[in-house]
Structure formats: C-alpha cells, structure tokens
CHARMM internal coordinates of N, CA and C (Angstrom, degrees):
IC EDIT
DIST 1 N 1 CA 1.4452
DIST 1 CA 1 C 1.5214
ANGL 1 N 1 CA 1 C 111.10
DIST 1 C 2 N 1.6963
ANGL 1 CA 1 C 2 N 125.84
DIHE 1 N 1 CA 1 C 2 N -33.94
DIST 2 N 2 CA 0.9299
ANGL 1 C 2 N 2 CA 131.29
DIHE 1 CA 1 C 2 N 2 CA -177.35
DIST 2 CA 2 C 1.8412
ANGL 2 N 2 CA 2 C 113.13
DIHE 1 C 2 N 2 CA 2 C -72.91
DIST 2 C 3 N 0.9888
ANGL 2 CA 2 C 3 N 119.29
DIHE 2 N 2 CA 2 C 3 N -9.53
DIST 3 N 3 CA 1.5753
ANGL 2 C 3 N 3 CA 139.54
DIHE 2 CA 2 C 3 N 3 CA -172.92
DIST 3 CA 3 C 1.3106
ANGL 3 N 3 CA 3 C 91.97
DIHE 2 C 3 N 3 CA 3 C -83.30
DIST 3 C 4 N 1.8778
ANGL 3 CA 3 C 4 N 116.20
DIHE 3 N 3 CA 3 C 4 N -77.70
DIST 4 N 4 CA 1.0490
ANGL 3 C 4 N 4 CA 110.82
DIHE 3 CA 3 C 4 N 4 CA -152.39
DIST 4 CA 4 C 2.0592
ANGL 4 N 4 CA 4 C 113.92
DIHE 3 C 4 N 4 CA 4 C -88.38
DIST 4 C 5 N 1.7941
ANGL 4 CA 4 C 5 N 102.89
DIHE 4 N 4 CA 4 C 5 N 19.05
DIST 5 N 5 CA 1.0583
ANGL 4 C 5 N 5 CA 111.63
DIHE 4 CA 4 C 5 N 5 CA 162.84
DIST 5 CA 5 C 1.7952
ANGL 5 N 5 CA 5 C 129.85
DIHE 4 C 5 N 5 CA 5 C -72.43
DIST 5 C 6 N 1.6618
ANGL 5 CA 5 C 6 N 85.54
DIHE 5 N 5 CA 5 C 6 N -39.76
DIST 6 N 6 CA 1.3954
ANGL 5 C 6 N 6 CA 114.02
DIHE 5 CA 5 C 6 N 6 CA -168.39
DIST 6 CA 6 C 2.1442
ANGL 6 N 6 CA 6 C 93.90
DIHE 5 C 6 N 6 CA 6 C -93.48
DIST 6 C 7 N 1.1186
ANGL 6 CA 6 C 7 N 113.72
DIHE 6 N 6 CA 6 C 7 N -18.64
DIST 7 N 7 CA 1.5542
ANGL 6 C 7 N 7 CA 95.80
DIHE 6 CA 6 C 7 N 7 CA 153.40
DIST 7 CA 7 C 1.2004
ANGL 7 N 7 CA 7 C 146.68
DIHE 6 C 7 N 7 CA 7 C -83.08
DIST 7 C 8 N 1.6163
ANGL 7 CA 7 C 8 N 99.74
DIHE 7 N 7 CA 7 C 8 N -22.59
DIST 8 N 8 CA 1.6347
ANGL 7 C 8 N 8 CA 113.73
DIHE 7 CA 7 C 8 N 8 CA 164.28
DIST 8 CA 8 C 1.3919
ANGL 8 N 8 CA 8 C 128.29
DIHE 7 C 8 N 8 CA 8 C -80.53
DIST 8 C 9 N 1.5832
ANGL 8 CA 8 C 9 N 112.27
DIHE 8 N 8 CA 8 C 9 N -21.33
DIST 9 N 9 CA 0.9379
ANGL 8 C 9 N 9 CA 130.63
DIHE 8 CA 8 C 9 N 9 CA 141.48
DIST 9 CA 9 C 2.1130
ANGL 9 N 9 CA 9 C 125.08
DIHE 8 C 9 N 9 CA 9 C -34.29
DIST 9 C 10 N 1.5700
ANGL 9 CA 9 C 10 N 95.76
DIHE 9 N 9 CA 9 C 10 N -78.75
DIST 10 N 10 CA 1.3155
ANGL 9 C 10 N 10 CA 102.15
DIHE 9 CA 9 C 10 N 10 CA 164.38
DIST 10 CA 10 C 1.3380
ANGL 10 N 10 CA 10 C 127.56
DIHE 9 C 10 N 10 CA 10 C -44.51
DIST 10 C 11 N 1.3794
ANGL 10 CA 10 C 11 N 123.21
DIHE 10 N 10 CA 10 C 11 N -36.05
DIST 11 N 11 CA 1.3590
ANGL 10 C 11 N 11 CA 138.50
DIHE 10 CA 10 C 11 N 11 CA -172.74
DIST 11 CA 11 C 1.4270
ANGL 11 N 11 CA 11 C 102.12
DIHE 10 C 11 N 11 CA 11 C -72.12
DIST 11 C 12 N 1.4031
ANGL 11 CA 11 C 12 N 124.92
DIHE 11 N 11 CA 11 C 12 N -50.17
DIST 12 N 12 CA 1.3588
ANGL 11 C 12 N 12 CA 147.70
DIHE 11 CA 11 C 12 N 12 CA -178.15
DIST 12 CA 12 C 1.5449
ANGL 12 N 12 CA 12 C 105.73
DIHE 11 C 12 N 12 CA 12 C -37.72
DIST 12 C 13 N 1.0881
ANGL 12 CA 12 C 13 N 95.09
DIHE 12 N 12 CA 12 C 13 N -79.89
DIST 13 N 13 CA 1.9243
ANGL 12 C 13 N 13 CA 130.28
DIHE 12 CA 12 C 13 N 13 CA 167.23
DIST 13 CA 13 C 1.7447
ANGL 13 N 13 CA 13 C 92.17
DIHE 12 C 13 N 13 CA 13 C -27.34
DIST 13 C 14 N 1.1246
ANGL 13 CA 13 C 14 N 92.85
DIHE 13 N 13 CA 13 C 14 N -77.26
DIST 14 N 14 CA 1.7543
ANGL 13 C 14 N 14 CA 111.87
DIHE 13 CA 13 C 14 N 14 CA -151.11
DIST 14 CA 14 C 2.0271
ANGL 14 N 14 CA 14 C 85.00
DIHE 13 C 14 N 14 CA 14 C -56.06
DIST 14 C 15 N 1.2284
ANGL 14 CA 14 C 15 N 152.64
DIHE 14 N 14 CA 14 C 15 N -54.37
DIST 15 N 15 CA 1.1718
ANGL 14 C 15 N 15 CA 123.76
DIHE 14 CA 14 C 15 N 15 CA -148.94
DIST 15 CA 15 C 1.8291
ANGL 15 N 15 CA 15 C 93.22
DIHE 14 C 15 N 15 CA 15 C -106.98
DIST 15 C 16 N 1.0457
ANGL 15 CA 15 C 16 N 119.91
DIHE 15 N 15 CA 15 C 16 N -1.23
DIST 16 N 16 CA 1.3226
ANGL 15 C 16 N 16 CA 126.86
DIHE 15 CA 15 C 16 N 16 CA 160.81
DIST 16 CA 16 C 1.6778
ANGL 16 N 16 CA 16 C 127.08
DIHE 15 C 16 N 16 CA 16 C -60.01
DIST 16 C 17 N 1.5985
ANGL 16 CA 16 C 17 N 96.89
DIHE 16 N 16 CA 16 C 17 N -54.82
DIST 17 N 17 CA 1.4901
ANGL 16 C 17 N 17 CA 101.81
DIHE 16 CA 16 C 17 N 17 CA 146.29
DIST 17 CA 17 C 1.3211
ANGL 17 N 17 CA 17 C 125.22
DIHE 16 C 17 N 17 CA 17 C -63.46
DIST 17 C 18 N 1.4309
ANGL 17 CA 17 C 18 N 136.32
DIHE 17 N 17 CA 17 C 18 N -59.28
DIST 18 N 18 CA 1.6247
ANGL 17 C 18 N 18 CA 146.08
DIHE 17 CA 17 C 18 N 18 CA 148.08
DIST 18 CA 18 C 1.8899
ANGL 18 N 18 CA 18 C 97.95
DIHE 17 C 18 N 18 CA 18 C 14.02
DIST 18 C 19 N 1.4334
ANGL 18 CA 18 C 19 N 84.65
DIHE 18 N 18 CA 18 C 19 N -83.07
DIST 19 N 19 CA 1.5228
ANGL 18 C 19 N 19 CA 102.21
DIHE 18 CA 18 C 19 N 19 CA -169.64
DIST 19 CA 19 C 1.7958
ANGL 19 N 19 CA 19 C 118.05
DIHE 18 C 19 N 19 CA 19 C -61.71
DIST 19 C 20 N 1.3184
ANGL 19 CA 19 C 20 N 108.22
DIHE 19 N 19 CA 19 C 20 N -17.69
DIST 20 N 20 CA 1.7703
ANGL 19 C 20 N 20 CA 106.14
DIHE 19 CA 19 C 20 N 20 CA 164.87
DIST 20 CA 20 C 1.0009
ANGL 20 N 20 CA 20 C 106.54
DIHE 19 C 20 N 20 CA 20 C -119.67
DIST 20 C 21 N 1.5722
ANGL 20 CA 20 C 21 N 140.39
DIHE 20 N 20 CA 20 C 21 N 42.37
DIST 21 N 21 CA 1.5388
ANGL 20 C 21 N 21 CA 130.30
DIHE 20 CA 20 C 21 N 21 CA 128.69
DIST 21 CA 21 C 1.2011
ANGL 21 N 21 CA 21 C 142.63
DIHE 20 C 21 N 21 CA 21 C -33.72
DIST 21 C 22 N 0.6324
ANGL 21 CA 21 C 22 N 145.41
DIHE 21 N 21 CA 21 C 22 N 151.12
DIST 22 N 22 CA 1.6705
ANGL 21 C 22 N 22 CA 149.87
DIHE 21 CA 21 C 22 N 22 CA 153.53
DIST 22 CA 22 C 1.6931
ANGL 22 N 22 CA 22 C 108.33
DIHE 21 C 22 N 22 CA 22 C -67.87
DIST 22 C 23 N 1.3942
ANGL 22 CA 22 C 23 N 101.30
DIHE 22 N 22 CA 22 C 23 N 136.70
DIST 23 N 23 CA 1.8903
ANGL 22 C 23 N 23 CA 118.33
DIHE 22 CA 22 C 23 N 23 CA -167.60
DIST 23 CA 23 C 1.3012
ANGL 23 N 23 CA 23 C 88.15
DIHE 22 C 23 N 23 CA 23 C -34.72
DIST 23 C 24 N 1.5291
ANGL 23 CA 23 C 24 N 122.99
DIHE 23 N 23 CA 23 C 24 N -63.73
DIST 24 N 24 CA 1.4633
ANGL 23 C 24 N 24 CA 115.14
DIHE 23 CA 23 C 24 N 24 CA -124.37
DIST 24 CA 24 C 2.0549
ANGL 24 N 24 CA 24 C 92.08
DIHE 23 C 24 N 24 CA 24 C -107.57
DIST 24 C 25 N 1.3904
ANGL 24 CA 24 C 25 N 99.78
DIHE 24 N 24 CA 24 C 25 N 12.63
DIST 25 N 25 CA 2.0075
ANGL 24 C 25 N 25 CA 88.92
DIHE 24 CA 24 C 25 N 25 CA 173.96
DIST 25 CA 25 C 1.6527
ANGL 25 N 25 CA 25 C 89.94
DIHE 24 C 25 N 25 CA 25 C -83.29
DIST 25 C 26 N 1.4186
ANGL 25 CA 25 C 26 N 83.12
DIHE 25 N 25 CA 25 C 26 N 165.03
DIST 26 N 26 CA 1.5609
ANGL 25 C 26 N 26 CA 114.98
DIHE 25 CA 25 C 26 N 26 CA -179.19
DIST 26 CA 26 C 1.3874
ANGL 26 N 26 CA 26 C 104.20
DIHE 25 C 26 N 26 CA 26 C -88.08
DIST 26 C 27 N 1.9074
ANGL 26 CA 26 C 27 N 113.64
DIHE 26 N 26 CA 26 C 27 N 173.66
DIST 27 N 27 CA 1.4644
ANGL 26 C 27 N 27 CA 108.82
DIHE 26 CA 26 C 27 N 27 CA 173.48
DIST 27 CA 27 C 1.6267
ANGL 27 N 27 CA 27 C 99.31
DIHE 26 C 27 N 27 CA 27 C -87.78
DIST 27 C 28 N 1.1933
ANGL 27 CA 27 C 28 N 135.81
DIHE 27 N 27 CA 27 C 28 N 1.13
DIST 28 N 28 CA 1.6799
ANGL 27 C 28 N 28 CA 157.68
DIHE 27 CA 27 C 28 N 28 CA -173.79
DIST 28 CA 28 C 1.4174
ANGL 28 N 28 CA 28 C 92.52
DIHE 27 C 28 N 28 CA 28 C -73.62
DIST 28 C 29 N 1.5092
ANGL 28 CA 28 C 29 N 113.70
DIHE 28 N 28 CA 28 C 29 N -53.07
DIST 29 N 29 CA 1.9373
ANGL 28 C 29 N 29 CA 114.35
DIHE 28 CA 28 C 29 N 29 CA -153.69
DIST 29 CA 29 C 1.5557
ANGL 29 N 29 CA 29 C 77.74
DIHE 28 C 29 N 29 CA 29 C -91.86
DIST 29 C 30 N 1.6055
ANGL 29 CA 29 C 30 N 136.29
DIHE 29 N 29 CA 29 C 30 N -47.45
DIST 30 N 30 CA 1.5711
ANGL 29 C 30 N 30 CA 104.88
DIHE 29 CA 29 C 30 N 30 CA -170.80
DIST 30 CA 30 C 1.3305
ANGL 30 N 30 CA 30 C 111.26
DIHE 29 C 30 N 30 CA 30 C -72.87
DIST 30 C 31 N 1.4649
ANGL 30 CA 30 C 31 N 146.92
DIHE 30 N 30 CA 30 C 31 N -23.82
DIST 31 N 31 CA 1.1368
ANGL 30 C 31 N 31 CA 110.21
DIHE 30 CA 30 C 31 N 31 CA 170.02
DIST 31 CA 31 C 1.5145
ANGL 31 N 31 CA 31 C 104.66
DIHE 30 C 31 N 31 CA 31 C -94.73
DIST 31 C 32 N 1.3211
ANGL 31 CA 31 C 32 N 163.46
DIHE 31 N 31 CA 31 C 32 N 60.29
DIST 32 N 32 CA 1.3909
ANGL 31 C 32 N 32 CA 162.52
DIHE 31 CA 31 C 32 N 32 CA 106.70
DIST 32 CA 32 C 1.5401
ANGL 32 N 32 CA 32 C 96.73
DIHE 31 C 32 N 32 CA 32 C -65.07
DIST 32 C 33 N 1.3510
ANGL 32 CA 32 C 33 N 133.04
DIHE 32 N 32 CA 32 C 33 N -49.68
DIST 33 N 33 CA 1.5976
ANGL 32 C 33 N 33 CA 136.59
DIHE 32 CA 32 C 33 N 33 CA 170.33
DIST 33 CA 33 C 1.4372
ANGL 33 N 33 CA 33 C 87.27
DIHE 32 C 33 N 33 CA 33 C -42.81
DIST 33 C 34 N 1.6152
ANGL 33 CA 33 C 34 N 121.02
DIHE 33 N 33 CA 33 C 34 N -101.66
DIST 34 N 34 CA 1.3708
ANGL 33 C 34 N 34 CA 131.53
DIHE 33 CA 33 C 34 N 34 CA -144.84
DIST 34 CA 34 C 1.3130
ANGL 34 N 34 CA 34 C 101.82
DIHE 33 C 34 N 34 CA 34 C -53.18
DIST 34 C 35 N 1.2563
ANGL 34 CA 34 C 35 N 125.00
DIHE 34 N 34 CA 34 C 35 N -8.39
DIST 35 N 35 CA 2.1778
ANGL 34 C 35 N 35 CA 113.53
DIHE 34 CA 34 C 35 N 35 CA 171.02
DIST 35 CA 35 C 0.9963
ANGL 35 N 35 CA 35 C 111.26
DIHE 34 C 35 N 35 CA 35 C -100.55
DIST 35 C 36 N 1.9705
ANGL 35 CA 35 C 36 N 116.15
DIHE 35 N 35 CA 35 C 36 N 3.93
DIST 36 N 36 CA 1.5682
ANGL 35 C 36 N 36 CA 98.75
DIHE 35 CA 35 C 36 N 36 CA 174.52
DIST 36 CA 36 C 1.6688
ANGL 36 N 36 CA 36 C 125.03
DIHE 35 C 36 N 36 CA 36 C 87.67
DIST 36 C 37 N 1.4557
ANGL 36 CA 36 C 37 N 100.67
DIHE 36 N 36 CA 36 C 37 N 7.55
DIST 37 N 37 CA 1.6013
ANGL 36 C 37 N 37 CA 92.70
DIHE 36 CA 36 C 37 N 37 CA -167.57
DIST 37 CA 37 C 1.5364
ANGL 37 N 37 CA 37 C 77.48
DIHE 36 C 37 N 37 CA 37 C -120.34
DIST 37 C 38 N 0.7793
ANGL 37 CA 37 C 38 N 159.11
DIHE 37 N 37 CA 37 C 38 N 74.32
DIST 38 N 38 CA 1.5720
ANGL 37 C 38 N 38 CA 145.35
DIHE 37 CA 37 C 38 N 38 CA 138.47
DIST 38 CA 38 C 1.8894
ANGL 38 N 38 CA 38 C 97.20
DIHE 37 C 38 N 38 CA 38 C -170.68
DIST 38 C 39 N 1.3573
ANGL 38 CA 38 C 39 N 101.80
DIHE 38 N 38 CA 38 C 39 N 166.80
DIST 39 N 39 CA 1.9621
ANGL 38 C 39 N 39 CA 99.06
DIHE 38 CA 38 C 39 N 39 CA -169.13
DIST 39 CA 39 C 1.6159
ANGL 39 N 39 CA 39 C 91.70
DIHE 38 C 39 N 39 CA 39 C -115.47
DIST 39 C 40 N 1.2331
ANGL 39 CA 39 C 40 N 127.47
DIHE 39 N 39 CA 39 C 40 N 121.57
DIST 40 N 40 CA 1.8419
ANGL 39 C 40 N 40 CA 129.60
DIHE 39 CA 39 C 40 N 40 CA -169.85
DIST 40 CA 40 C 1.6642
ANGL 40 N 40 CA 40 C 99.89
DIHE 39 C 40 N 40 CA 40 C -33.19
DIST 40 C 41 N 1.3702
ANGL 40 CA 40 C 41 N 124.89
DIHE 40 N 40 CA 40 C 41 N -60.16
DIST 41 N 41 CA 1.2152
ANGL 40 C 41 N 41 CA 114.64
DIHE 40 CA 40 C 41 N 41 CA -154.95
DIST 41 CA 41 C 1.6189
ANGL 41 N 41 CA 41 C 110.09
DIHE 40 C 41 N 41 CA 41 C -68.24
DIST 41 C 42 N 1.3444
ANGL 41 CA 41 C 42 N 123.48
DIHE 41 N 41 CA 41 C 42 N -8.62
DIST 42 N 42 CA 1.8447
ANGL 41 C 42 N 42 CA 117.87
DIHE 41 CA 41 C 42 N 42 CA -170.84
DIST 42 CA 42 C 1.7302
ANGL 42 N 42 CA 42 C 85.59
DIHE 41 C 42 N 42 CA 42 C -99.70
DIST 42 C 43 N 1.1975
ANGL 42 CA 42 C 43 N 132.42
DIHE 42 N 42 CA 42 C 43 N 20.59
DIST 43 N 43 CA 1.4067
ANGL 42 C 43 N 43 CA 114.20
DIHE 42 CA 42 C 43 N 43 CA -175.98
DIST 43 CA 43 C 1.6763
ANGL 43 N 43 CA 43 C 99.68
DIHE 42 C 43 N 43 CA 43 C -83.11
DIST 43 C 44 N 1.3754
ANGL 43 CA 43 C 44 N 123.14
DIHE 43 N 43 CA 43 C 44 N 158.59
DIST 44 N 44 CA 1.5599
ANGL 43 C 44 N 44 CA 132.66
DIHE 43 CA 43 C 44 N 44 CA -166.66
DIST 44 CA 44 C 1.8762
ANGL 44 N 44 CA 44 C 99.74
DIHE 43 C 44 N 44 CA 44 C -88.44
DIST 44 C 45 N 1.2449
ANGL 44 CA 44 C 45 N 100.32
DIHE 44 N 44 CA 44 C 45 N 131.95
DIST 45 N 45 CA 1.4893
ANGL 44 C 45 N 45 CA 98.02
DIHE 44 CA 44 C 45 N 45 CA 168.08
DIST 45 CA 45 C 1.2924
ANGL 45 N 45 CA 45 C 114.89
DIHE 44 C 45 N 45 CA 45 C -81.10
DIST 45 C 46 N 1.4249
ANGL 45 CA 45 C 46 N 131.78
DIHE 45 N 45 CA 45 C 46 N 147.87
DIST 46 N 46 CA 1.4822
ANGL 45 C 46 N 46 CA 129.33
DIHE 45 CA 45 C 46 N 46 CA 166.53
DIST 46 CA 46 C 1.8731
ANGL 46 N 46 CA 46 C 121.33
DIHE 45 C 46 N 46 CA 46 C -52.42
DIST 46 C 47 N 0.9875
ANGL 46 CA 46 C 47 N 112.60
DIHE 46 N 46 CA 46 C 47 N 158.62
DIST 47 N 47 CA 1.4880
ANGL 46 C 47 N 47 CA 100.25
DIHE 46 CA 46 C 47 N 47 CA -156.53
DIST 47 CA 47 C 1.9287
ANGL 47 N 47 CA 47 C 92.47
DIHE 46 C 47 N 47 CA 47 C -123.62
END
COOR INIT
IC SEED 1 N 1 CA 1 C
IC BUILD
C-alpha cells in the first residue's frame, strides 16, 4: 500500500507540474523538474 501510495502521489506531482509548464518545456524538463534534479527556470526552450 505504501508503494502504490508514493506512486499516486508521484503521478499527482508529475501531471500537476505537466499542466503549469511553460508552452515551449518538454515532457523531459517536467519530469527532470518533478525529480528535483534541474531548477524550472534553467530548463532549455525548444528551438
């Protein structure tokens, strides 16, 4: 139960950010956002 707490959780997160992106981020920069390893504003715009 504790697994599939912490996945709905993640899932939550992950299309929560999804949905307040910026036009031109990737689905790459929202989940590097939602794991915490990159800061939203240094993410690369599409070219």
């Amino acid at each position: 139960m504790a697994a599939g707490g912490l996945v709905l959780v993640a899932a939550v997160t992950y299309f929560t950010l999804y949905a307040k992106k910026k036009p031109e981020a990737s689905a790459v920069d929202v989940a590097k956002v939602a794991a915490g390893k990159v800061d939203p504003a240094t993410t690369q715009q599409r070219r």
